[in-house]
N, C-alpha and C positions, 0 to 999 in steps of 0.2 A: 504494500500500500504506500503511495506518496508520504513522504512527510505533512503536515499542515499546514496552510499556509496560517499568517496572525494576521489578524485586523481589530481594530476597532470599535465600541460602542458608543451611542448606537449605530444601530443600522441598515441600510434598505437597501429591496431587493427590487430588479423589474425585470422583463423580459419580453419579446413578441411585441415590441414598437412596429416595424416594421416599414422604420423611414425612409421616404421615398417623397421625388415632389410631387406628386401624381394628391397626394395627401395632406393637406394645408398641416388640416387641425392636427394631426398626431405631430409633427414639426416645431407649431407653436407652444403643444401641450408639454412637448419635453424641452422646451426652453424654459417655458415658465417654471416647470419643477426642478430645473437646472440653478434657476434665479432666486428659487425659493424655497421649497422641504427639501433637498437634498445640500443645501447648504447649511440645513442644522444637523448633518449626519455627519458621523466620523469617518465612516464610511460607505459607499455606492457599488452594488455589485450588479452588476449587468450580465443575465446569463442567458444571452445568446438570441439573435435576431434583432441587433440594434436596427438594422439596415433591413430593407426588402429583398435587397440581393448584393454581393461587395465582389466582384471581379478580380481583387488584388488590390495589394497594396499601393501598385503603381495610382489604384486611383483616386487617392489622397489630394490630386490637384482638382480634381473636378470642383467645381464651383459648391454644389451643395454637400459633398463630401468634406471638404475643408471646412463649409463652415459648420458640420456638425461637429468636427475632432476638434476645432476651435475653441464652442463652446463647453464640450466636456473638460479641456485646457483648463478652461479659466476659472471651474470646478475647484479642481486638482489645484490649482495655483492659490486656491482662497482658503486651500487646506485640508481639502474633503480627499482621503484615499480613493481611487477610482480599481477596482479589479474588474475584468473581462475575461467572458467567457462566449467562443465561440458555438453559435448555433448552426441549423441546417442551411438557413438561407446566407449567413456571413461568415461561411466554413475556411473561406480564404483568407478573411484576416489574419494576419501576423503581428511578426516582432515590430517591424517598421507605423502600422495604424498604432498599435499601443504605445509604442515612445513617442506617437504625435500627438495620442493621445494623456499622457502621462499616467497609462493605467497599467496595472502587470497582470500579467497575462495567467489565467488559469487554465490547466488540463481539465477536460470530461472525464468521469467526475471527479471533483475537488471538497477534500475535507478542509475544513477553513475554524480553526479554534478562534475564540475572540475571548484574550485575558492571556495571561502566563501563569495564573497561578495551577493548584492540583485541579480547582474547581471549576478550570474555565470551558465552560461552555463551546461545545463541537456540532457544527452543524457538517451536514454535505450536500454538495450542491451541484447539480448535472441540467444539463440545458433539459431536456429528457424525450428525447429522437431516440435514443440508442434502449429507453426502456418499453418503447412500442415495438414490442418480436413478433407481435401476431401479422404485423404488414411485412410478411417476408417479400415484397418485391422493392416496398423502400429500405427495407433492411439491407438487399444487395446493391442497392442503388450507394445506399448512403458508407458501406465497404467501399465500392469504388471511388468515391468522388475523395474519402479519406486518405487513400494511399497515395503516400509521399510521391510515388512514381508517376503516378496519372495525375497529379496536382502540378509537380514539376512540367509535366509535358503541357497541362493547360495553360500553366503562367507563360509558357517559352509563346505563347500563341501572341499575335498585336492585341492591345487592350483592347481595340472595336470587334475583333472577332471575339473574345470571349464576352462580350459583351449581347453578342446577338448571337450566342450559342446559349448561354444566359437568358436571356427570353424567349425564346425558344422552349429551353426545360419551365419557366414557369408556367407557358401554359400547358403545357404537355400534364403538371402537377395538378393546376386546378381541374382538368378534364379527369384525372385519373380519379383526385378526391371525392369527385360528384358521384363516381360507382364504388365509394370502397365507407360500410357501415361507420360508425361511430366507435363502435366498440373495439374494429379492427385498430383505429386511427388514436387507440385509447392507449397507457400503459397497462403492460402484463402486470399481472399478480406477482405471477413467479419472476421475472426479472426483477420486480422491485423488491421483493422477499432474497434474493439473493446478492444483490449489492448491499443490501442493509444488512445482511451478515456476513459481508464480507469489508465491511467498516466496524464493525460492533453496537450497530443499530442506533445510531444517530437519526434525528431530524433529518429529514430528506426534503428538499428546498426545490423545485425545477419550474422549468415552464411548458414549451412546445405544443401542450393541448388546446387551450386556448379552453382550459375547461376551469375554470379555477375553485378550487374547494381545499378544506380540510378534513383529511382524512385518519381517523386514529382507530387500531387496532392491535391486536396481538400476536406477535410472533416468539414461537421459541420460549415462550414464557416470557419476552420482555412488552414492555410495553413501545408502542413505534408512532412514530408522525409524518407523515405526508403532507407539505405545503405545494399546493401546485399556485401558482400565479397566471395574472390576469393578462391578456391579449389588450394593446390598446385600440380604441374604436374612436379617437376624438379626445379622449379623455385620459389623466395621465392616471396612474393606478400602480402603487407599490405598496409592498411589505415590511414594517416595519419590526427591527428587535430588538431588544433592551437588556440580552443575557439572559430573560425567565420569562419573555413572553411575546408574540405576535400582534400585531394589530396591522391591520386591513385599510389601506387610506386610499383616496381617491380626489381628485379634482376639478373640473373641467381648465381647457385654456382659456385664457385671458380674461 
């Protein structure tokens, strides 16, 4: 298992923005929580799907790319820790978005202790693509796109072509979504029952579903938690934690 990473209390959690210009309000929405509740956190974790879709890093210049890494910047710059975790649609971000960004970069999944003492509090935390098994075609899809090999070969491509090889796969996804159930598109039991015993059953933190709820139950004789997070629609929407408890916040922009 990874070592820990450490952070900070408190602290919030988002995931499933899904920036893009095409989308005013989700834009606005996370400025404004840029400008406001996430400036009284110590720390900001973003796991995974800042973006609708990130080509590489090379596209750091694009106009509305810059100015999202900008504003996470000046985050980071006010004091707020930023960690990133990549998702299905921003699988290509790297080292180079996070040093623009000033965030550090976390692995799928990431245990993340907050405190040094014996008693500090461990969460984990997975974008959570890779705990939906039952969709064995995006299972193999999402193998492919992940190996270092096929990722090398798509960056070596001009950014305009992976760019509209890139829209291309989205709508190929939203066509595919429209025939594949809820349930398929849901987390496994047994994958999630196996990553949490293969941490020592910590809080488990993700997004990906777009289904957001809490879920508590028993495994193994311990007791477990499931935080899934919220998709934004317009509206900014994070998790908040304080070391001993969650809370659920919400906004609109402007």
């Amino acid at each position: 298992m990874p070592e820990a990473a450490r952070a900070a209390l408190p602290a919030l959690f988002i995931s499933d923005l899904h920036l893009n210009e095409d989308e005013p309000a989700n834009v606005s929405a996370f400025l404004s929580f840029l400008q406001g509740p996430a400036r009284e956190a110590a720390s900001l974790f973003i796991l995974g799907d800042l973006f609708e879709y990130w080509a590489g890093d090379d596209d750091l210049e694009t106009p509305f790319n810059a100015r999202i890494a900008a504003a996470v910047r000046a985050l980071v710059d006010r004091g707020t820790a930023v960690f990133f975790m990549t998702g299905n649609r921003d699988l290509l971000a790297g080292p180079r978005f996070a040093a623009a960004i000033g965030a550090t970069l976390l692995t799928d999944p990431a245990p993340v202790r907050f405190g040094t003492g014996a008693q500090a509090p461990t969460l984990l935390l997975a974008h959570g693509d890779a705990l939906c098994t039952d969709d064995l075609a995006y299972q193999a899809f999402r193998k492919q796109v992940r190996d270092p090999g096929w990722q090398a070969g798509f960056l070596a491509q001009p950014l305009a072509a992976r760019k509209t090889f890139i829209a291309g796969l989205r709508q190929k996804s939203e066509a595919a979504k429209a025939d594949k159930s809820l349930e398929i598109m849901d987390v496994n039991a047994d994958a999630v029952a196996a990553l949490l015993r293969q941490h020592g059953f910590p809080v488990l933190v993700h997004g990906h579903t777009h289904r957001p709820d809490t879920h508590r139950f028993t495994l193994d004789g311990h007791p477990c938690e499931r935080r899934v997070l919220p998709d934004w629609r317009g509206e900014a929407c994070w998790l908040r934690y304080d070391g001993s408890s969650f809370t659920a916040a919400s906004t609109t922009a402007g």
